[in-house]
C-alpha positions as CSV (number, residue, x, y, z in Angstrom):
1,X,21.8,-27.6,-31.2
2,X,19.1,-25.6,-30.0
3,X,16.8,-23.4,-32.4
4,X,13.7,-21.3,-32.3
5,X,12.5,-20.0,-35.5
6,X,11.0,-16.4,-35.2
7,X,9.4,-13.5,-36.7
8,X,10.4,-10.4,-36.0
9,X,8.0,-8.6,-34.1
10,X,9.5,-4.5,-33.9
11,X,8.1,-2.8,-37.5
12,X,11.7,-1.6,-37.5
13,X,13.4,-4.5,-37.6
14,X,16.8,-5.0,-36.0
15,X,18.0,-2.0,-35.7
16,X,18.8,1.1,-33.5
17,X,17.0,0.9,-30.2
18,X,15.7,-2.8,-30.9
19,X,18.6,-4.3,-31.8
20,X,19.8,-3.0,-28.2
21,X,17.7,-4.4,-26.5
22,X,17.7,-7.9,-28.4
23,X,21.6,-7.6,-27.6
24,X,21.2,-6.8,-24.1
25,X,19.1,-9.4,-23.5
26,X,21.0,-11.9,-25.1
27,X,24.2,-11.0,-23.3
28,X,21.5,-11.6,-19.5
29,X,20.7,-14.6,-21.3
30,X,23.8,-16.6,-19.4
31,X,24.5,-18.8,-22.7
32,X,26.1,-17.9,-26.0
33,X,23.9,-17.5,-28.4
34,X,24.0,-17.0,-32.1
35,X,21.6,-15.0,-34.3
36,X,20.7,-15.7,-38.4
37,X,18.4,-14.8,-40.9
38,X,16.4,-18.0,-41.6
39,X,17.1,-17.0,-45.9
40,X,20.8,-16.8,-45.6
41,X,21.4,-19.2,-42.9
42,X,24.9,-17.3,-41.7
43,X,24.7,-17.1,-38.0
44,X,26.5,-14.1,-35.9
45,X,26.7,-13.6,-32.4
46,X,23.9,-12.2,-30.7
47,X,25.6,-10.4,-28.0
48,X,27.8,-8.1,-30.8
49,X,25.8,-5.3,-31.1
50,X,27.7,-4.3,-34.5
51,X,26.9,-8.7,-35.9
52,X,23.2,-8.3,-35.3
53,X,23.2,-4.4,-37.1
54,X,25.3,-6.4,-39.8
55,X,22.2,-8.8,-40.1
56,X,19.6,-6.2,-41.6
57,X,16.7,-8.2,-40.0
58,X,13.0,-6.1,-40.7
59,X,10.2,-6.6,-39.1
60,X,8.3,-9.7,-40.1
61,X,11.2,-11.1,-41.7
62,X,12.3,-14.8,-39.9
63,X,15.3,-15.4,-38.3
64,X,16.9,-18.3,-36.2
65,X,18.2,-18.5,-33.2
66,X,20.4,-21.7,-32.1
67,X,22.6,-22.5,-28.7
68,X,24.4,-25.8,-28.2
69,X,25.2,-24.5,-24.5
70,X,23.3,-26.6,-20.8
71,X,19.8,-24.4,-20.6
72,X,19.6,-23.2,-23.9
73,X,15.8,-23.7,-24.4
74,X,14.5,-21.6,-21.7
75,X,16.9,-18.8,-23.2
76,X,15.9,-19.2,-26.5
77,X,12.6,-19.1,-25.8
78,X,12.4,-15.7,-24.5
79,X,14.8,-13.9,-26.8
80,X,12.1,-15.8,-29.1
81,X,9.2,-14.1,-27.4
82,X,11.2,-10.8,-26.5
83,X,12.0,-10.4,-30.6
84,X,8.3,-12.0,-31.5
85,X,6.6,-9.5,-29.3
86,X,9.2,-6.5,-30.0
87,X,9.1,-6.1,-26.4
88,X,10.6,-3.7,-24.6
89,X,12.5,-5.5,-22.4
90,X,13.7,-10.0,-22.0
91,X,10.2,-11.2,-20.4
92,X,10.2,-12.8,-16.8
93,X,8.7,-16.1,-17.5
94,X,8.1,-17.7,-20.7
């Protein structure tokens, strides 16, 4: 298992417009990946729009990331970035 620990970065947390675009980008990601909070430790899907609303992430709180799947780290590092940074949109390169 692959994880990446992360703060997140949008003052808003994960919700609304961010949490699209953390979904979207986890859905390009090409691997399943799951989403937690790092204080509950119950991981959800990060491509269900409706699991990572569910979560109630806000901003600065840590959560976890994890994939067992072949090329996991790459992807998990820039969903870690994209949700670090509260970019806009999944980063290019790492």
């Amino acid at each position: 298992m692959v994880e990446r620990r992360v703060n997140v970065g949008w003052a808003e947390g994960l919700h609304a417009r961010p949490a699209s675009i953390f979904v979207r980008a986890a859905t390009a990601a090409g691997v399943p990946v799951t989403i937690a909070k790092a204080s509950d430790g119950n991981p959800v899907n990060a491509a269900s729009m409706l699991a990572v609303l569910g979560l109630g992430a806000r901003g600065g709180e840590e959560i976890v990331l994890a994939s067992n799947a072949e090329g996991a780290e790459i992807a998990l590092d820039r969903l870690a970035k994209l949700v670090a940074e509260g970019l806009d949109e999944l980063p290019e390169t790492v």
